[in-house]
C-alpha positions in Angstrom: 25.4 7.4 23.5 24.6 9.8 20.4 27.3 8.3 18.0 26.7 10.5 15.2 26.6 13.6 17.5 30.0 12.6 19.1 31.8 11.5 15.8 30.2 15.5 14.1 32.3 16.7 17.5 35.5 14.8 16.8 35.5 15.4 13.2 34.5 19.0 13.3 37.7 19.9 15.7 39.6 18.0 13.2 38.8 20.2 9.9 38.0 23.5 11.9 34.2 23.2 11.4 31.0 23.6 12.6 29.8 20.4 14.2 26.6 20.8 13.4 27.9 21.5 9.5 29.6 18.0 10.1 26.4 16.4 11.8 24.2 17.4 8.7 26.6 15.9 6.2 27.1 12.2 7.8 26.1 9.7 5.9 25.2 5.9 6.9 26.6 3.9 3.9 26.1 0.2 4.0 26.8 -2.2 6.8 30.6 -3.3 5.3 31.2 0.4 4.6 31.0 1.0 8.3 28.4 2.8 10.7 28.8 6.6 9.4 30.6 7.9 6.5 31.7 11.9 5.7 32.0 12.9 2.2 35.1 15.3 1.8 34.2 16.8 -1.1 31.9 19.1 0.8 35.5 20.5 2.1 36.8 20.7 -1.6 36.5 24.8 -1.8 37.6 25.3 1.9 41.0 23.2 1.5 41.5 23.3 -1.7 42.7 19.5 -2.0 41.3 17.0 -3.8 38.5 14.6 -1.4 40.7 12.2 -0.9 43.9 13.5 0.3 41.5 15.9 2.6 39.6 12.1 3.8 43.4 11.3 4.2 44.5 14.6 6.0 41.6 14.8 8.4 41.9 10.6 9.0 45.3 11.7 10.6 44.3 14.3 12.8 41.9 12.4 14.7 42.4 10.8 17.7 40.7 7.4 17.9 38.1 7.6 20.4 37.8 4.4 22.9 34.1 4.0 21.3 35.1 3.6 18.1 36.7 0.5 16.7 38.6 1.8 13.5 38.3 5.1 11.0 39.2 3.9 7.0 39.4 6.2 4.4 37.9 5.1 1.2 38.0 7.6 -2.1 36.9 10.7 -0.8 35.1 9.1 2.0 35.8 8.7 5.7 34.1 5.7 7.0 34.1 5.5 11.0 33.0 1.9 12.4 32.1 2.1 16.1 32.6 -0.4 18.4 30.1 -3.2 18.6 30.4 -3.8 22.4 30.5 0.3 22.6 26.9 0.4 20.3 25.5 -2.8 22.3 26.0 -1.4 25.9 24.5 2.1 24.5 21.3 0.9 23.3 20.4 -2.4 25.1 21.4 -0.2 28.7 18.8 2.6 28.2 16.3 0.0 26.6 16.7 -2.2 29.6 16.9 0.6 32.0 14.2 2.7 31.1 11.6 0.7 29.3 9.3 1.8 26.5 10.6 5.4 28.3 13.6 5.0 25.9 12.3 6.2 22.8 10.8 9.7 25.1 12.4 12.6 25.0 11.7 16.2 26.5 12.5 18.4 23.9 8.6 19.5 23.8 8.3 20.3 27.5 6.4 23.2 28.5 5.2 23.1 24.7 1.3 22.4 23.6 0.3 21.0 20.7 -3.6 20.8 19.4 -4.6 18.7 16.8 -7.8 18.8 15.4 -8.5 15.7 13.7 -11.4 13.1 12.9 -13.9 15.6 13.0 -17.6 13.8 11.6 -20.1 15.2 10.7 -23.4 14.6 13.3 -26.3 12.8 12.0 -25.0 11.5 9.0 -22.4 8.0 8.8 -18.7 7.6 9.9 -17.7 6.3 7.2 -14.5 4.6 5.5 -13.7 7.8 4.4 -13.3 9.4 8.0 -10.7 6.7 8.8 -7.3 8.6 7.8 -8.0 11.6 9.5 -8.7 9.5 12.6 -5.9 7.4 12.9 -2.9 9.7 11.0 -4.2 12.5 13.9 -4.6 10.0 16.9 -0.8 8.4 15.9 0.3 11.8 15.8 -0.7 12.7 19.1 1.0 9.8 20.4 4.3 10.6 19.0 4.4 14.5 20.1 2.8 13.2 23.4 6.4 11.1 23.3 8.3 14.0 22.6 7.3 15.4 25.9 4.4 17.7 24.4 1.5 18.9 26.7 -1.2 17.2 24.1 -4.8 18.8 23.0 -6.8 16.5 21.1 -9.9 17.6 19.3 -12.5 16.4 17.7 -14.3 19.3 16.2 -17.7 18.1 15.2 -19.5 19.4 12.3 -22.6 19.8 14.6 -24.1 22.8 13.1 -25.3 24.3 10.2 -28.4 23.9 7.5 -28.4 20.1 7.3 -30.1 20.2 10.7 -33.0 22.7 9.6 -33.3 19.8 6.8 -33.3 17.2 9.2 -36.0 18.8 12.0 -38.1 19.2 8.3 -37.5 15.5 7.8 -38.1 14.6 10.6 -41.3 16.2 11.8 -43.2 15.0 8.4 -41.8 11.9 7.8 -40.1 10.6 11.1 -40.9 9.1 14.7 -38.6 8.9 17.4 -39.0 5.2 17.9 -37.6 4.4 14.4 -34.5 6.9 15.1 -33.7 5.2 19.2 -33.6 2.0 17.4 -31.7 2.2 14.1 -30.0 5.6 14.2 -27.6 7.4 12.0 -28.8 5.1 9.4 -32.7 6.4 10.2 -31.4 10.2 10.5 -29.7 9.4 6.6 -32.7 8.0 5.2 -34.5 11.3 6.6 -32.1 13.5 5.6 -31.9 12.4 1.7 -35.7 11.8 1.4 -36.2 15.5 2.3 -33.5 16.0 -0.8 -35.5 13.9 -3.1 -38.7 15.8 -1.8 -37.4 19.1 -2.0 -36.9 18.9 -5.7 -40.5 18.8 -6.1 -41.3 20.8 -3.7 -38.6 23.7 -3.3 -40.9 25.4 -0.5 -39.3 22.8 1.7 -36.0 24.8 1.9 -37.6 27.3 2.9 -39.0 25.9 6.0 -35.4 23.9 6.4 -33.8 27.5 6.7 -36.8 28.5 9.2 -35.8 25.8 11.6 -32.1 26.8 11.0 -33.1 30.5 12.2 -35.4 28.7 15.1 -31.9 27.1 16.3 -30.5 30.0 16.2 -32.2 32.0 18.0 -33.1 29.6 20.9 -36.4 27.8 20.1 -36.6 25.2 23.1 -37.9 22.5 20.4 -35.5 23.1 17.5 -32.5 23.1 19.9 -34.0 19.8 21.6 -34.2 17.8 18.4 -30.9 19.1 17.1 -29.3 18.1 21.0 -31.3 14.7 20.6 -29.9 14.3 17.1 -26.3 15.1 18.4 -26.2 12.6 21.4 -27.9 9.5 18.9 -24.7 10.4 16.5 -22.2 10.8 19.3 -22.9 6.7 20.6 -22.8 5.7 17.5 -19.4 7.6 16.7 -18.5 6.2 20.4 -19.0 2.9 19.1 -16.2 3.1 16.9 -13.9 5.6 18.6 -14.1 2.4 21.5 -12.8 -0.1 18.8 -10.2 2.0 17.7 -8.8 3.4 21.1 -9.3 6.3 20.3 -10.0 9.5 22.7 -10.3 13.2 22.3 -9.2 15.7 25.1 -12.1 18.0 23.5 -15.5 17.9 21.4 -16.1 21.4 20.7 -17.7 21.5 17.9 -18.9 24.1 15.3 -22.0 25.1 17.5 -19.1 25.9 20.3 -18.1 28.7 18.0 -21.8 30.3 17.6 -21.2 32.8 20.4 -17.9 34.1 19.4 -17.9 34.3 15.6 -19.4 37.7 15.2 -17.0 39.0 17.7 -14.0 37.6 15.0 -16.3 38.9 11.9 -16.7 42.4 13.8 -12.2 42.0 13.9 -12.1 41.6 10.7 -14.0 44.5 10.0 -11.7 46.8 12.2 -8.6 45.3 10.2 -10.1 47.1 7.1 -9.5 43.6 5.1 -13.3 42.3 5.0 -15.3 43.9 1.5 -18.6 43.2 0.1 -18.7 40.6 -2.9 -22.6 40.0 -4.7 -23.4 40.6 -1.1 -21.5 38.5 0.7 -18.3 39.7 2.6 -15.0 38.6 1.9 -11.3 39.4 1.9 -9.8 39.0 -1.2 -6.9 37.2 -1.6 -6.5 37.5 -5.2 -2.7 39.4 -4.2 -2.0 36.2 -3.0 -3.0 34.0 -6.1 -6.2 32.7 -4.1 -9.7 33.5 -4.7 -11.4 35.8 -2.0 -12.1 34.3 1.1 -15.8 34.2 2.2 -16.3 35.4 5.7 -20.6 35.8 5.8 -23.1 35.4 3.1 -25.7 37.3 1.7 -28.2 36.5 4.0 -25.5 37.0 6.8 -25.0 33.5 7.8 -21.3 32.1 8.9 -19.4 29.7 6.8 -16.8 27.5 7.4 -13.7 29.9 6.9 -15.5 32.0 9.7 -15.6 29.4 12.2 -11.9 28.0 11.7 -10.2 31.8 12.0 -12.7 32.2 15.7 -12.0 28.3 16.4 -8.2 28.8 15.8 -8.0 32.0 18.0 -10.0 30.3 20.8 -7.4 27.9 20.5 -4.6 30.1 20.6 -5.8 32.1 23.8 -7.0 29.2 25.7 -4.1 26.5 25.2 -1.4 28.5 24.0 0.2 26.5 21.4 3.7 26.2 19.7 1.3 24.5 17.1 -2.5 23.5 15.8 -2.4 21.1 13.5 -5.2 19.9 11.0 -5.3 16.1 9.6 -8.1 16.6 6.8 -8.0 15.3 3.1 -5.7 17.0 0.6 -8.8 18.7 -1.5 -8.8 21.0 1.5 -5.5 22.2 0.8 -6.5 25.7 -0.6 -9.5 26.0 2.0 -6.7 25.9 4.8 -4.4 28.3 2.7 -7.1 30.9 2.1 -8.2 31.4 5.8 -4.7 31.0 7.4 -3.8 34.2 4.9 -6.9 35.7 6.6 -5.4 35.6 9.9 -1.9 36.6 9.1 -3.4 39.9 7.9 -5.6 40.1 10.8 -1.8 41.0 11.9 -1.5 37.3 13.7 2.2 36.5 12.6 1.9 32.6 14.2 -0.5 31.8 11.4 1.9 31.2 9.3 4.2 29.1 11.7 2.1 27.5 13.7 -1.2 26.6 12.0 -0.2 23.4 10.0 -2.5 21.7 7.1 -1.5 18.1 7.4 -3.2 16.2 4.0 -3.4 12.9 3.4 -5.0 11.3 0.0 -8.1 9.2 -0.3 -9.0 5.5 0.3 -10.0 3.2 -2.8 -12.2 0.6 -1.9 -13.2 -2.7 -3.6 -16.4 -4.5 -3.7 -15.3 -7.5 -2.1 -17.8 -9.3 0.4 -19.3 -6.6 3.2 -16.6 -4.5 2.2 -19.1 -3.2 -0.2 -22.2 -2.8 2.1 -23.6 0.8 1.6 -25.2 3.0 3.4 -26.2 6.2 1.3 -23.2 5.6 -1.4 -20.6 5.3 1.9 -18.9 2.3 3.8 -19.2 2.4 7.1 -16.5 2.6 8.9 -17.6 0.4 12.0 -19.2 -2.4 9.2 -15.0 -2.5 7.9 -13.5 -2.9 11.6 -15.7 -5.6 12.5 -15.2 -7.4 9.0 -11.3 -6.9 9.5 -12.2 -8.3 13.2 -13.9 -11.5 11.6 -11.3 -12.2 8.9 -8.7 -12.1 11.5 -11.0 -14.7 14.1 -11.2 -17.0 10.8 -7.4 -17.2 10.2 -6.6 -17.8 14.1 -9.5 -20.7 14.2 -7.4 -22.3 11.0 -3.9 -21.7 12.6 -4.4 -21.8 16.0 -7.6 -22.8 17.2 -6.8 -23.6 20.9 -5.7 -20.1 21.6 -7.0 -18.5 25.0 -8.3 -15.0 24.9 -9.0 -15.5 20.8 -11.9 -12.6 20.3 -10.1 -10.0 21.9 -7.2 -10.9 20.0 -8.6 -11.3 16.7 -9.9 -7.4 17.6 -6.7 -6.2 18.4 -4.9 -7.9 15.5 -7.8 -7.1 12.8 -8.5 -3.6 13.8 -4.6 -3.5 14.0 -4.3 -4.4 10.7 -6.4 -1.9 9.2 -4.6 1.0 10.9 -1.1 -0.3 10.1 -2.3 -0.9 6.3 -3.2 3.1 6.4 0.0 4.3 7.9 2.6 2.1 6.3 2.8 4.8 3.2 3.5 8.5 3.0 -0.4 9.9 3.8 -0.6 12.1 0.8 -0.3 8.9 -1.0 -4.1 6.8 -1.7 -4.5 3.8 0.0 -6.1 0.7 -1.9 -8.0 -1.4 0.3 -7.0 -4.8 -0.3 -7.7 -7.7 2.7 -5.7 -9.9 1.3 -3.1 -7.5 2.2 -3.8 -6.0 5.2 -4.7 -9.3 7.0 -1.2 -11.4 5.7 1.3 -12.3 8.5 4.5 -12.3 6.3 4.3 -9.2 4.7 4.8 -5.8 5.9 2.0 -5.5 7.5 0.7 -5.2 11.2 -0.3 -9.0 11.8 3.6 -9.3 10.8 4.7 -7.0 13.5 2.5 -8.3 16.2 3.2 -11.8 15.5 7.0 -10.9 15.8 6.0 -9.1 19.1 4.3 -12.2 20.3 7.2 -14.6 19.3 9.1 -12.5 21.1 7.3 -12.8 24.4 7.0 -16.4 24.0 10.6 -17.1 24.3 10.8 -14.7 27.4 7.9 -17.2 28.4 9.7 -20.2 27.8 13.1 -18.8 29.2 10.9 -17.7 32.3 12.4 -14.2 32.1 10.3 -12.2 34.3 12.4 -9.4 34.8 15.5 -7.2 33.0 18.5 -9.0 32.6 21.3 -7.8 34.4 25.4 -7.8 34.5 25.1 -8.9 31.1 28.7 -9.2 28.4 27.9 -7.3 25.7 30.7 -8.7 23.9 29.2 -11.5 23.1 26.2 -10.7 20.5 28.9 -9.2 18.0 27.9 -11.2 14.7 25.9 -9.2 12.0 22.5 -10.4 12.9 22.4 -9.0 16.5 24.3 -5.7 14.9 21.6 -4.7 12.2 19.2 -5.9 15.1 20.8 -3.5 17.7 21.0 -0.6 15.4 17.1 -0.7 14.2 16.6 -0.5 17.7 18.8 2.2 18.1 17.5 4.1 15.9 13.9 4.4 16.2 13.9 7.0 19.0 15.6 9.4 15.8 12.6 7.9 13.7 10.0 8.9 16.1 11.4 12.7 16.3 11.5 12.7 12.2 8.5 11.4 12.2 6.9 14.2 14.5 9.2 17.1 12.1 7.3 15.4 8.8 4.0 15.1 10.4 4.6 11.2 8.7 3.3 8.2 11.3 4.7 5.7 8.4 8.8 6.8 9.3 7.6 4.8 12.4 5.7 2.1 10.4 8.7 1.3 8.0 11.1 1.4 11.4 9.1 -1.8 12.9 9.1 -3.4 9.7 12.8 -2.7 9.9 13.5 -4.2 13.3 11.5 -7.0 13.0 12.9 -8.3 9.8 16.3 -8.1 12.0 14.5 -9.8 15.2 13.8 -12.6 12.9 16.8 -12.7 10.8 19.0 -12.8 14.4 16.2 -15.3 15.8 17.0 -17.9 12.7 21.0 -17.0 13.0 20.9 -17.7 16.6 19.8 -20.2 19.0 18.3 -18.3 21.9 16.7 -20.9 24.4 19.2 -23.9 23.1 22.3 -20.7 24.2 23.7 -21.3 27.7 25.5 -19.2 30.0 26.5 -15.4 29.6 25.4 -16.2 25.8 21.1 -17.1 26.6 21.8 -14.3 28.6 22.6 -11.7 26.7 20.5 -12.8 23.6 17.6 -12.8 26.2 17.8 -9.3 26.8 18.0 -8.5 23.0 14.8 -10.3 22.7 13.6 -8.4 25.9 14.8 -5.1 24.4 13.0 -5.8 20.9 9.9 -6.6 22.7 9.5 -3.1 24.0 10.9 -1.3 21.2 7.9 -3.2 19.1 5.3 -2.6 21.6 6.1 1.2 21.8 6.2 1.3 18.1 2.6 0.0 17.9 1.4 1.8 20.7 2.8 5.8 18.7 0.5 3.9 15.4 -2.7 3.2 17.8 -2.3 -0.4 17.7 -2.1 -2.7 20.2 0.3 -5.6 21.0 -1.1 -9.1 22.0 1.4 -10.8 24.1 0.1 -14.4 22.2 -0.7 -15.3 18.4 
């Protein structure tokens, strides 16, 4: 039952209102002050009474619904407690009915969304520095996929462009292909900044950097090879981490996808009458608009970046359809974003500026602290960090719990875990300092916390023997304020996943588990659960049954897993 929606109802037919008016206004106050309050003095003007004799007025008019338990007026404040056996049977029914289906919904159906996130760039590292796009844009797929969204994940790969002309320089003077097979990314990086450190004594070297770039581009069979080779050496190595962090993409077009269509969009442009020559290169200005111009093809005629997301975003638009693309990139891409979705909007595409969404997120301070501080080229690798967080987490469980079965897959799931909960636990514009001594602690609010609530939770179904959902169960009988708060966190995070989805902010979810399981263990210590008998153990069985799920399916919209032991 949708309390809040049904109590908007009954109180709007009380003052004459809009429900929704009512709905928007509904406040939850704290726990003695009942479940929802309404502030009357947004009714001052319209009844011209004071807020509490309209609280009093309206108090009188309603009809006390069998749901809730009693309506008190307070000041200028109608406080409306619902029924605690009404509010158990609500939320522990569809939890124990449908599953982790219970925090779905289909209010996206027949909807797509794309979301263009992770996006490395090939031959050089994946880095620390890639890990917020990764995981903000892979929990945010989860949740619209939740919402009942048709999902398009993609990974657009920064697989073209002049660094590869460097690199097929780099590596034809100073490379061999046995030292790339066997080290990799690292090799191509070394390649790639000695041919930096060469070219500045020898700036001819550009010159035959941009001559390979040409050869690509106009089909040379050995150019394209090496820069295909380079590609597929970056891609298992990218794998490699995509594999720890359960991640997948629905697509890997990259920018070489676009090469084909771009001068198709530049030639659009053109007709629109919006594209102008600048120093010879060709832009649209934008300065109406408070940006600067907007650079479409250099001098020389090559594309840029701004050229490739307007034809990547129309592809988009004509091949999926989408309510809405959105882009998880760092926040110093905020006016890159701005400048070419203007482009498109005066290219006469109105949804540019409705359904193209920039979705920033601030940066990741590191310290120096053990192989945390291992560099490759001035970056930390990203897979070097998971399997660090991986190895912390297999020392703690060796010191706690040494005879646990299954200990190196759970030390993955719980240290990799903890990484990704660390990054989403705060608003993403917000930086992130990296601190292991926070990340990997099980009583804080962290993700070792949640999981270990998860598992204590399926222990006592363990120990209980509870193999399936309870059933005929007296909801009645878990009435004390423990089970309440416990019951409403769970209630609630269905709400949290849809506000989270409307933000674009995987932490609402975050801060919910935090939430439910500081209730799971604050009703765990208030009440005996396996020393219960009767309709009691029952009952408290399924709550314990229904925090379970609601945990696991939090974890699962963050991309992190839930180990059933600890």
């Amino acid at each position: 039952m949708d309390f809040k929606t049904l109590i908007s109802e009954v109180l709007a037919k009380a003052a004459d209102r809009p429900a929704e008016e009512i709905y928007n206004a509904l406040e939850v106050p704290k726990a003695a002050m009942g479940d929802y309050a309404f502030p009357c003095f947004k009714l001052s003007k319209i009844f011209r009474k004071a807020p509490p004799a309209i609280a009093e007025y309206l108090a009188g008019e309603i009809v006390l619904p069998e749901y809730l338990e009693k309506i008190e007026v307070v000041g200028g404040y109608i406080n409306f407690f619902i029924d605690k056996t009404a509010l158990n049977k609500s939320v522990l029914d569809k939890i124990l009915t449908e599953g982790g289906d219970y925090i779905k919904s289909k209010e996206g159906e027949g909807k797509t969304v794309c979301i263009d996130y992770s996006s490395p760039n090939i031959a050089k590292p994946f880095h620390i520095g890639h890990l917020r796009s990764t995981v903000i844009g892979n929990s945010l797929y989860r949740i619209y996929g939740a919402l009942g969204y048709n999902m398009m994940g993609i990974n657009h790969l920064g697989d073209w462009g002049t660094q590869f002309g460097k690199l097929i320089s780099a590596y034809k003077r100073w490379g061999n292909k046995e030292d790339v097979e066997r080290i990799g990314i690292s090799e191509l990086t070394r390649l790639y900044v000695l041919f930096h450190t060469k070219a500045e004594e020898n700036p001819e070297l550009n010159d035959e950097a941009r001559g390979y770039l040409v050869k690509m581009q106009n089909g040379d069979e050995e150019a394209l090879s090496l820069w295909k080779w380079f590609v597929d050496i970056s891609m298992r190595e990218f794998q490699r981490v995509y594999d720890m962090l359960d991640i997948t993409f629905d697509s890997y077009a990259g920018e070489s996808f676009y090469n084909d269509k771009m001068p198709y969009v530049v030639e659009e442009i053109k007709s629109k009458g919006i594209l102008e020559e600048s120093d010879g290169a060709q832009v649209v200005n934008l300065e109406k608009y408070k940006m600067p111009p907007c650079l479409i093809l250099r001098r020389d005629g090559g594309t840029l970046y701004p050229t490739r997301d307007i034809t990547a975003a129309l592809y988009r638009k004509n091949t999926y359809n989408f309510s809405k693309c959105l882009y998880v990139t760092a926040v110093d891409q905020k006016l890159h974003f701005a400048q070419w979705f203007k482009v498109l909007e005066l290219m006469g595409y109105d949804w540019a500026a409705t359904e193209l969404v920039h979705i920033p997120f601030g940066l990741v301070n590191l310290g120096t602290e053990g192989k945390l501080s291992t560099r490759t080229g001035h970056v930390v690798l990203m897979e070097d960090v998971l399997k660090e967080a991986v190895e912390k987490t297999k020392a703690i469980i060796e010191e706690k719990n040494p005879d646990l079965e299954d200990k190196e897959e759970i030390a993955k799931e719980v240290g990799i875990g903890a990484v990704i909960f660390d990054d989403m636990f705060n608003g993403r514009i917000k930086n992130i300092a990296f601190d292991w001594n926070k990340i990997l602690n099980f009583e804080g609010e962290t993700g070792p916390y949640v999981q270990y609530t998860h598992a204590r939770a399926c222990s006592l179904l363990r120990k209980a023997e509870i193999t399936g959902v309870p059933s005929e169960i007296d909801y009645s009988l878990i009435s004390d304020e423990s089970s309440q708060a416990l019951i409403k966190a769970l209630g609630d995070l269905p709400q949290k996943i849809k506000d989270a989805a409307e933000k674009y902010e995987p932490y609402i979810i975050s801060r919910q588990l935090i939430e439910i399981c500081q209730s799971f263990n604050r009703f765990y210590r208030d009440n005996s659960v396996l020393g219960s008998e009767g309709e009691t153990k029952k009952v408290r069985l399924a709550l314990v049954y229904a925090a379970k799920t609601a945990i696991k399916e939090g974890l699962y919209l963050l991309g992190i897993k839930a180990p059933e032991r600890m």
